[in-house]
C-alpha positions as CSV (number, residue, x, y, z in Angstrom):
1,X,13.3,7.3,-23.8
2,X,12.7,7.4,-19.9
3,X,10.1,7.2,-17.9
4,X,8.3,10.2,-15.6
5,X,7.8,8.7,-12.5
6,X,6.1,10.6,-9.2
7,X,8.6,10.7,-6.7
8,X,9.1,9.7,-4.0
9,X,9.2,5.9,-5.4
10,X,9.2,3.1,-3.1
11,X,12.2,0.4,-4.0
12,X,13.0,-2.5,-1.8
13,X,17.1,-3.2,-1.9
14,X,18.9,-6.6,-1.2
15,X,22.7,-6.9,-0.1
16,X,24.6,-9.7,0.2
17,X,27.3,-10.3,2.7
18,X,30.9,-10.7,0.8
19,X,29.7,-8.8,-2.0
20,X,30.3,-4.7,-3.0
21,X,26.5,-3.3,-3.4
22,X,26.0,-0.3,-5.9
23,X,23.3,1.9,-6.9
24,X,23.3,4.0,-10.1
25,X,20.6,6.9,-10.2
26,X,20.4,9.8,-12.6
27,X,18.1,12.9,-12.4
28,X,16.6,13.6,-15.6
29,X,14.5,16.7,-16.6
30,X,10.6,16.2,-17.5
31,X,11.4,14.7,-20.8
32,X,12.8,12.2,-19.4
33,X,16.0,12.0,-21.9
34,X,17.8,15.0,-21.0
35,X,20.2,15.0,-17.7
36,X,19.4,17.4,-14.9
37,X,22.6,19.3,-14.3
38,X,23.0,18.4,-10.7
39,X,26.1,20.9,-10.1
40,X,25.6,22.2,-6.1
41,X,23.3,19.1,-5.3
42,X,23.6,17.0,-2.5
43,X,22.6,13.6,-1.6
44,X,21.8,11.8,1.5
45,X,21.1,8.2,2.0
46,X,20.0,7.8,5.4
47,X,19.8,3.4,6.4
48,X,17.8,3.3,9.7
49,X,15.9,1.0,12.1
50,X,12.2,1.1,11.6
51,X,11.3,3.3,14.4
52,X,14.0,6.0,13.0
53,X,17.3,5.2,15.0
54,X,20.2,5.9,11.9
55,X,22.6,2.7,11.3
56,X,24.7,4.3,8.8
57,X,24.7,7.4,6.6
58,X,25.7,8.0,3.1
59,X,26.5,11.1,2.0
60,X,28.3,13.0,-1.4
61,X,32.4,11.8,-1.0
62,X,31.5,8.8,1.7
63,X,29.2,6.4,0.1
64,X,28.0,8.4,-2.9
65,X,30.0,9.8,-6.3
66,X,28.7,12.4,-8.2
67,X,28.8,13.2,-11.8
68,X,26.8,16.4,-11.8
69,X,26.8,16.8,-15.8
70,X,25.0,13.6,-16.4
71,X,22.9,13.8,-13.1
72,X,23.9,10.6,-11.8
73,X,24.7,9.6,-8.5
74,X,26.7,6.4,-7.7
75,X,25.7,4.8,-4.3
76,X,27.4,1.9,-2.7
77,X,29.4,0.2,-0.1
78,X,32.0,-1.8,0.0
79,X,31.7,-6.2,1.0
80,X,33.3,-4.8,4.2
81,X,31.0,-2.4,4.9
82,X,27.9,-4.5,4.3
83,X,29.9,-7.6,6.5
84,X,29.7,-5.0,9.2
85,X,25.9,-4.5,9.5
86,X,25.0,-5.9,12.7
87,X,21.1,-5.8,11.0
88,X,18.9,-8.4,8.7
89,X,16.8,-5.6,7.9
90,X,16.4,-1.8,7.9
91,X,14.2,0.7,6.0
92,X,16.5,3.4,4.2
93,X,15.5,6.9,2.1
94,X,17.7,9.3,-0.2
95,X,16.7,12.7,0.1
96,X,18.3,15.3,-2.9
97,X,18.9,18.7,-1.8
98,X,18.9,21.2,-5.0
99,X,20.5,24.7,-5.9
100,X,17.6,26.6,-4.3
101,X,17.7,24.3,-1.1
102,X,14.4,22.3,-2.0
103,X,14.9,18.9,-0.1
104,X,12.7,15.8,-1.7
105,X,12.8,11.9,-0.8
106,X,13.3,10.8,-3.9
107,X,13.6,6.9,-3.3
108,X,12.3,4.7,0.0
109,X,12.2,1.4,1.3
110,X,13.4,-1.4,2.8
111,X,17.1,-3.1,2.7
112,X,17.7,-6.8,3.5
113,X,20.9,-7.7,4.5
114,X,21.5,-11.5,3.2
115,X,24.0,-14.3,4.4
């Protein structure tokens, strides 16, 4: 069974240079088995300087997949990508936009960029 958590949940993330990074989520209603059908949702992951300055966005078809009936959202970038960032360290936040156009950070933290 899952587990209810509060959101928005704070989760420190680690990439590696020369290596694809991924990020599976999936929504799940209050019982925490059943998927939320996340049909019209969008998704934004937002990686930016502390001080707010944006390094890169992620958004639904650049960055982030969608399965809407299971919920899940697959985030990631490719070795190249991630060989790219000029930064050792950045703070980052996805923010989920539903159906009725409620916006919620569900996840936030800090990302560490590793030789």
């Amino acid at each position: 069974m899952g587990t209810k958590t509060k959101l928005p949940v704070r989760r420190d993330i680690e990439m590696k240079r020369g290596m694809d990074w991924n990020w599976t989520i999936r929504l799940l209603e209050n019982d925490g088995v059943t998927a939320i059908n996340t049909t019209g949702y969008t998704a934004t992951f937002a990686i930016k300087a502390p001080g707010g300055a944006v390094y890169d966005t992620l958004v639904i078809d650049n960055g982030i997949t969608h399965t809407p009936v299971n919920g899940q959202f697959n985030i990631g970038r490719a070795y190249t990508t991630v060989d790219g960032y000029e930064f050792s360290s950045a703070e980052y936040d996805l923010i989920f936009v539903n159906t009725l156009s409620k916006h919620w950070c569900a996840f936030y933290g800090n990302i560490k960029v590793m030789p």
